[in-house]
N, C-alpha and C positions, 0 to 999 in steps of 0.2 A: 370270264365273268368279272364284270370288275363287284369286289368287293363293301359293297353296302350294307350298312344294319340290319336294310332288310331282307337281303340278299342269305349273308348268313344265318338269323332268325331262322330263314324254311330249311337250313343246313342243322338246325340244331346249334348252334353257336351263340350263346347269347353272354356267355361269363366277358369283360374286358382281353382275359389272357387262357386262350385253348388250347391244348395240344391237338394238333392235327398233319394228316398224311394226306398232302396234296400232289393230283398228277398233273404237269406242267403243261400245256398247249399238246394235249393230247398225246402226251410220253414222249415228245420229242426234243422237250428242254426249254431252256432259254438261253438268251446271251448275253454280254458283259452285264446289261446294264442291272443295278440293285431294284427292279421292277421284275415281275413276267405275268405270263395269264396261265392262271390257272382253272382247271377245264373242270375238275373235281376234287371232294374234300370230305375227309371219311377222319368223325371223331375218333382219337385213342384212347383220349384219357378215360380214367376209370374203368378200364376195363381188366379184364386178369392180366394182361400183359404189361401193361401201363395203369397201377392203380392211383397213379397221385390227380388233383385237382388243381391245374396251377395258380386260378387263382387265389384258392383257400391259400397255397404257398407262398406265393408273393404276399399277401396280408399277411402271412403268420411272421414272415421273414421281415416286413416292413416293422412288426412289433418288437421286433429284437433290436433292429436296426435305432430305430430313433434315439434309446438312451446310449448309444456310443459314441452318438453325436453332438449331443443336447445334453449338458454346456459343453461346447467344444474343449476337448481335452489339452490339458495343458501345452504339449508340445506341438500343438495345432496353433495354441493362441501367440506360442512366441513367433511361428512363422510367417499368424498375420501380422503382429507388431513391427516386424522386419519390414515386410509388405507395405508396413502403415508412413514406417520412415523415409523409406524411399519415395515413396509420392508428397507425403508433407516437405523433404528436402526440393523435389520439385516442386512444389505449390508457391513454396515460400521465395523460388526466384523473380514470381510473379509480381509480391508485394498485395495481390487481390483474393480475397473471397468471394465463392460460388454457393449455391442451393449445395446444401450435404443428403445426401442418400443414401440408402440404405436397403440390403434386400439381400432373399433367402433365399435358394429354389433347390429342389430335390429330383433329378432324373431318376428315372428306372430302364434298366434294360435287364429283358430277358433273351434267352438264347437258349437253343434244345442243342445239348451235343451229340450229333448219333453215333460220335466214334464209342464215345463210353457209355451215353444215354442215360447221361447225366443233365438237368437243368440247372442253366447257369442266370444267379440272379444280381445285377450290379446294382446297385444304390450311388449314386453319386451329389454329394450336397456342395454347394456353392455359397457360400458367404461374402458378400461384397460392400464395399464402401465406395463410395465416390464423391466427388466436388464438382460440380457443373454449371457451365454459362451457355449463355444466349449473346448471339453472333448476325450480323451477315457480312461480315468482311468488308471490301470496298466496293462501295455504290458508286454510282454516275450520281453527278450534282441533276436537280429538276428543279426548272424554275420556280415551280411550285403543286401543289397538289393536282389531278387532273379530276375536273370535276363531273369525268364520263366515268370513271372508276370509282366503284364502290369502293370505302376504306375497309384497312383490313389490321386486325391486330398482330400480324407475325412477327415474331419478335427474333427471327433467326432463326438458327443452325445451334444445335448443341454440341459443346463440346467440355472438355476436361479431364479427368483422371479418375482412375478407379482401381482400388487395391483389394485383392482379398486373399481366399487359399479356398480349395476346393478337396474335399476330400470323400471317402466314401471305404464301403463293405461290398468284397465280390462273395455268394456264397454258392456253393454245388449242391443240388440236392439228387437224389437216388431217384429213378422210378417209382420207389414205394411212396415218394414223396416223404421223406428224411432227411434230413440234413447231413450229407458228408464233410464238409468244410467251408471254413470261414477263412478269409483275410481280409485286413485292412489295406485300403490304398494310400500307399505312404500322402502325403496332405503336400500340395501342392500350390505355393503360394505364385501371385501375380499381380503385375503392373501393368494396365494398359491406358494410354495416353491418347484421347479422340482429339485428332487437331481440330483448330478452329477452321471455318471456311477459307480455303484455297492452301490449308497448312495437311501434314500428313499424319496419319496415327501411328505408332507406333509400340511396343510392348508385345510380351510374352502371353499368349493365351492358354490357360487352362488345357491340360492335355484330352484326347478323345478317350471313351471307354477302351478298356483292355482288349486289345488286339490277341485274342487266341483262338488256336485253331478250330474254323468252323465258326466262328464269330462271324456276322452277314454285319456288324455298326461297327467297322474301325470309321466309316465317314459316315455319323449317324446322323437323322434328322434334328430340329431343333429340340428340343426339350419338351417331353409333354408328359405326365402325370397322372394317366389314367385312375379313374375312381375305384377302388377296391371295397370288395364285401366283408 
């Protein structure tokens, strides 16, 4: 079945984040790929066996979360500062300034572990700065405009630099839906460099969530945010 709103709707499944026991293409599995079809799907949560709700979870844990972050703690900020120097010493062999920007984002991944059956919830926040231009490298000379083409405003190819540190809280919670433990993710600063057209990028990227066992996003999808109640 492939998996739509309204699909699970008639399954019972309407919260963002379910616990559920799915059987895979009719008990027979799947293969490598991070996809499969799933044939059926039978709520756990809140039952005697499984009493937590996860999404209640992930909101309660998201409320914990934000003031460890917000104002990034001290030893966070000297590693964007570091972060900050290393791309203004690059900026500055330019001699040019760029558009400055700026921006926040905050991943979530959840993850059931059924060695321990334990829910794992990660929080990852990204703080970023960057300098950026408009490009198109080298053009062919035209004798002049072609007046079968519509004009067009493109203004290029962006490119430039951008520094930040991304950090975040992995935390376990119990089936009772309790919290067992918390850690911080040591804060992981970054430089990455977008060349301009026909140049190469290059720089450090932000590491993926915590590879541990039974974890399905050591290559996880892009960042998305689901809305919590």
């Amino acid at each position: 079945m492939l998996a739509t709103v309204e699909v699970l709707r008639h399954r019972k499944i309407h919260a963002p984040y379910t616990l559920v026991s799915a059987e895979v293409n009719g008990g027979a599995g799947s293969g490598p790929e991070a996809s499969f079809a799933a044939t059926t799907f039978e709520v756990l949560e809140g039952s005697r066996e499984y009493p937590l709700r996860v999404s209640e979870v992930v909101a309660r844990l998201e409320r914990d979360y934000r003031p460890r972050v917000e104002p990034l703690p001290q030893p966070t900020r000297v590693k964007m500062e570091r972060a900050k120097k290393e791309a203004m010493t690059e900026l500055g062999k330019t001699g040019t300034r760029g558009r400055v920007e700026r921006s926040e984002s905050t991943c979530t991944y959840v993850t059931w572990m059924p060695e321990t059956k334990r829910l794992q919830v990660e929080f990852r926040t990204r703080v970023a700065v960057g300098e950026f231009f408009k490009g198109k490298g080298i053009e062919a000379k035209r004798p002049g405009p072609d007046p079968s083409r519509p004009a067009t405003s493109d203004a290029g190819f962006r490119y430039g630099i951008e520094y930040g540190v991304e950090l975040g809280v992995v935390y376990e919670v119990g089936k009772e839906g309790v919290t067992v433990s918390s850690r911080l993710i040591e804060p992981q600063p970054f430089v990455l460099r977008i060349g301009p057209p026909g140049g190469a990028s290059s720089g450090i990227a932000p590491p993926p969530p915590s590879a541990t066992p039974g974890n399905p996003l050591e290559d996880p999808e892009p960042c998305r945010t689901p809305p919590t109640s």
